[in-house]
ZAPA-374817 format. One record per residue: z, x, y of N, C-alpha, C, O in turn; residue in one letter; residue number from 1. Coordinates in steps of 0.02 Angstrom, whole numbers, plus 50000, padded with zeros to 5 digits. Each point is the difference from the previous one (the first is absolute). Layout:
residues N
    nzz    nxx    nyy   cazz   caxx   cayy    czz    cxx    cyy    ozz    oxx    oyy  rest   nr
      Z      X      Y      Z      X      Y      Z      X      Y      Z      X      Y     A  NUM
...
***
This chain:
residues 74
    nzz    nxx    nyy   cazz   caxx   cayy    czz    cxx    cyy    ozz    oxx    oyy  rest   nr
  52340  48239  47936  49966  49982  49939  50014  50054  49948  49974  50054  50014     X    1
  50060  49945  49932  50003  50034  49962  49933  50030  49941  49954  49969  49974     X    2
  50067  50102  50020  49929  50043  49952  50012  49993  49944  50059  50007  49986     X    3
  49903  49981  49968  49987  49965  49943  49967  50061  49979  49942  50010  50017     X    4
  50105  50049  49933  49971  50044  49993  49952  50021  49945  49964  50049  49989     X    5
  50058  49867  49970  49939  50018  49942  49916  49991  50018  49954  50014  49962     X    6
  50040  49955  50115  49946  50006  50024  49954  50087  50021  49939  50009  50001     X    7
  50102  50029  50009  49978  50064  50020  49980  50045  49929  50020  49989  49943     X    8
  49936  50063  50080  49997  50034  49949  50083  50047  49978  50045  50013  50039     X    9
  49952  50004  49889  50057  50007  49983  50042  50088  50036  50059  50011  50011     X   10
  49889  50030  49997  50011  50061  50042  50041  49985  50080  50049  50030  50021     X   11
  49915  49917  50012  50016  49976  50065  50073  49955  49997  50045  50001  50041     X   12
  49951  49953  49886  50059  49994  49987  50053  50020  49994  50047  49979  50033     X   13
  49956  50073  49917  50038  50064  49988  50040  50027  50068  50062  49999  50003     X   14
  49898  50023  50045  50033  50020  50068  50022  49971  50037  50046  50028  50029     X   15
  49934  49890  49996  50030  49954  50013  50060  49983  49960  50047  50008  50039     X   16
  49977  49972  49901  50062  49996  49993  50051  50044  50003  50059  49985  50006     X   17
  49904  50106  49989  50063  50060  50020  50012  49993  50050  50059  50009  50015     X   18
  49888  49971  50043  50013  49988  50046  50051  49945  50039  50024  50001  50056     X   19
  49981  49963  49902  50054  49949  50028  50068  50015  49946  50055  49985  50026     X   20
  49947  50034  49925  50056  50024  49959  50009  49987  49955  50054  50005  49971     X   21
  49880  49967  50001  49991  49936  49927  49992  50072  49931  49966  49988  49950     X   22
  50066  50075  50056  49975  50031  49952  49979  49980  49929  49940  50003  49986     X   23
  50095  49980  49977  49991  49970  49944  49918  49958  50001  49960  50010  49955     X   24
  50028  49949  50093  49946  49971  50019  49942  50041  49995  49942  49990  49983     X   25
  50097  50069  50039  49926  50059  50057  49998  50021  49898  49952  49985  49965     X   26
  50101  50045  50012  49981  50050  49935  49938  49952  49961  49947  50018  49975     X   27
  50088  49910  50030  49945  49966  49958  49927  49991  50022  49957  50023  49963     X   28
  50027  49949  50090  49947  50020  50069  49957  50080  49922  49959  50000  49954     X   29
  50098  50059  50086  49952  50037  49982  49986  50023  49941  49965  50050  49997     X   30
  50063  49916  49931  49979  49995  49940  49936  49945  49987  49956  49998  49957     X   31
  50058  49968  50091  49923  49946  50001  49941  50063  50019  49951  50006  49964     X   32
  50055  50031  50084  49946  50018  50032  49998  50050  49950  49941  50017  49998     X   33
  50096  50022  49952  49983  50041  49950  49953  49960  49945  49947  50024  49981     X   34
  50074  49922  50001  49971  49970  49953  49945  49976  50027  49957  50001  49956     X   35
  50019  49978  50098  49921  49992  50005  49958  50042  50022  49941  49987  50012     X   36
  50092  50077  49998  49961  50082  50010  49988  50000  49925  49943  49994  49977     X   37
  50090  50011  50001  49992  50032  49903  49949  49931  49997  49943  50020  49993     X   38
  50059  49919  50008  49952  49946  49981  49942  50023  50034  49948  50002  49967     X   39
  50051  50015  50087  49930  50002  50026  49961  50096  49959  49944  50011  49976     X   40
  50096  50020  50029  49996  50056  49949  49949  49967  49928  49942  50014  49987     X   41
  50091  49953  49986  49974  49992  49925  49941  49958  50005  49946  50016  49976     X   42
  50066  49919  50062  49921  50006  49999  49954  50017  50038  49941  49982  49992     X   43
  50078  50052  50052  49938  50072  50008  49983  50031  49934  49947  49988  49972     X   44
  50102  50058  50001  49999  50013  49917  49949  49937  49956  49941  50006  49981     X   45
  50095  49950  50014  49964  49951  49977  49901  49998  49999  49956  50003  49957     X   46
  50049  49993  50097  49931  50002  50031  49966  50060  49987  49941  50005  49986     X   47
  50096  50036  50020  49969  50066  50003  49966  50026  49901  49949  50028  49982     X   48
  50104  49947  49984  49989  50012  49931  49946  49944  49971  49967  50016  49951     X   49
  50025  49921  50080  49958  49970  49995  49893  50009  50013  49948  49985  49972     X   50
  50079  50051  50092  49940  50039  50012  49977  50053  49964  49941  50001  49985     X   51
  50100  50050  49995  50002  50030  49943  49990  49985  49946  49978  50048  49967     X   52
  50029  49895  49998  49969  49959  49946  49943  49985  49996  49969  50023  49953     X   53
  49999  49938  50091  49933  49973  50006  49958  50075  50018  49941  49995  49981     X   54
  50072  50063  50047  49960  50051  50012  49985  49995  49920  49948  49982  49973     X   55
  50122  50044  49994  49976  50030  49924  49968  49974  49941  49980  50026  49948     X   56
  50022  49900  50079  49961  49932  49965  49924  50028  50039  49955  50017  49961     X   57
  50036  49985  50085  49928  50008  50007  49972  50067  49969  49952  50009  49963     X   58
  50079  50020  50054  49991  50078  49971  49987  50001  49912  49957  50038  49976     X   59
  50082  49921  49983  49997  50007  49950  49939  49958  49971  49964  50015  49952     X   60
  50031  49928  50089  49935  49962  50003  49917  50035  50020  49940  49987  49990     X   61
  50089  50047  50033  49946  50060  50010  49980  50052  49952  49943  50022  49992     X   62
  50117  49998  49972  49984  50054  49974  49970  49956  49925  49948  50020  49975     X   63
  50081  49931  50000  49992  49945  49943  49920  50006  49995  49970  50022  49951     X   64
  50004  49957  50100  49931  49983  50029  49966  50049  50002  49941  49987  49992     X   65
  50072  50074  50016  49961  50073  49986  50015  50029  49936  49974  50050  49975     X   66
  50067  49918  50004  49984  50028  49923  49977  49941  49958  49997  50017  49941     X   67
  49986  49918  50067  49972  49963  49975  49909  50005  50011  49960  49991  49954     X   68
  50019  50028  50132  49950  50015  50005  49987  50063  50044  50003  50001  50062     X   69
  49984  50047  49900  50019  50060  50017  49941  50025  50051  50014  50043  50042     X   70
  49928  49931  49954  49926  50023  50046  50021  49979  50030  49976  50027  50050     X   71
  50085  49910  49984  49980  49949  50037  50047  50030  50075  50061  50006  49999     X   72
  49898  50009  50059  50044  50006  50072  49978  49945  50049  49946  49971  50008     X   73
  50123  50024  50027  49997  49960  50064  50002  50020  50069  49997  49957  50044     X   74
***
């Protein structure tokens, strides 16, 4: 039964075709697995600057609110 390598992840791919002699195959293999390291990279990033947003949205919502009512604590 033949392996159908776009089924595997692309790292496992990668070695499987050096492994049989498909280089050209394997280089591309492991430009896939670069490009969804860097994808999974950014949005981590992504996420991460997002959280960072909404902190400084509350924060600024906070501070808005203490200088609008300045006696006023929570």
């Amino acid at each position: 039964m033949p392996l159908d390598l776009m089924t595997l992840p692309a790292p496992e791919a990668e070695r499987l075709a050096y492994a049989e002699g498909f280089e050209g195959t394997a280089r591309l293999f492991a430009r896939i697995a670069d490009l969804q390291k860097a994808l999974g990279e950014a949005v981590a990033e992504i996420e991460s600057l997002k959280n960072e947003r909404d902190q400084l949205e509350t924060d600024l919502f906070v501070a808005r609110r203490l200088r609008a009512y300045p006696g006023e604590t929570d």
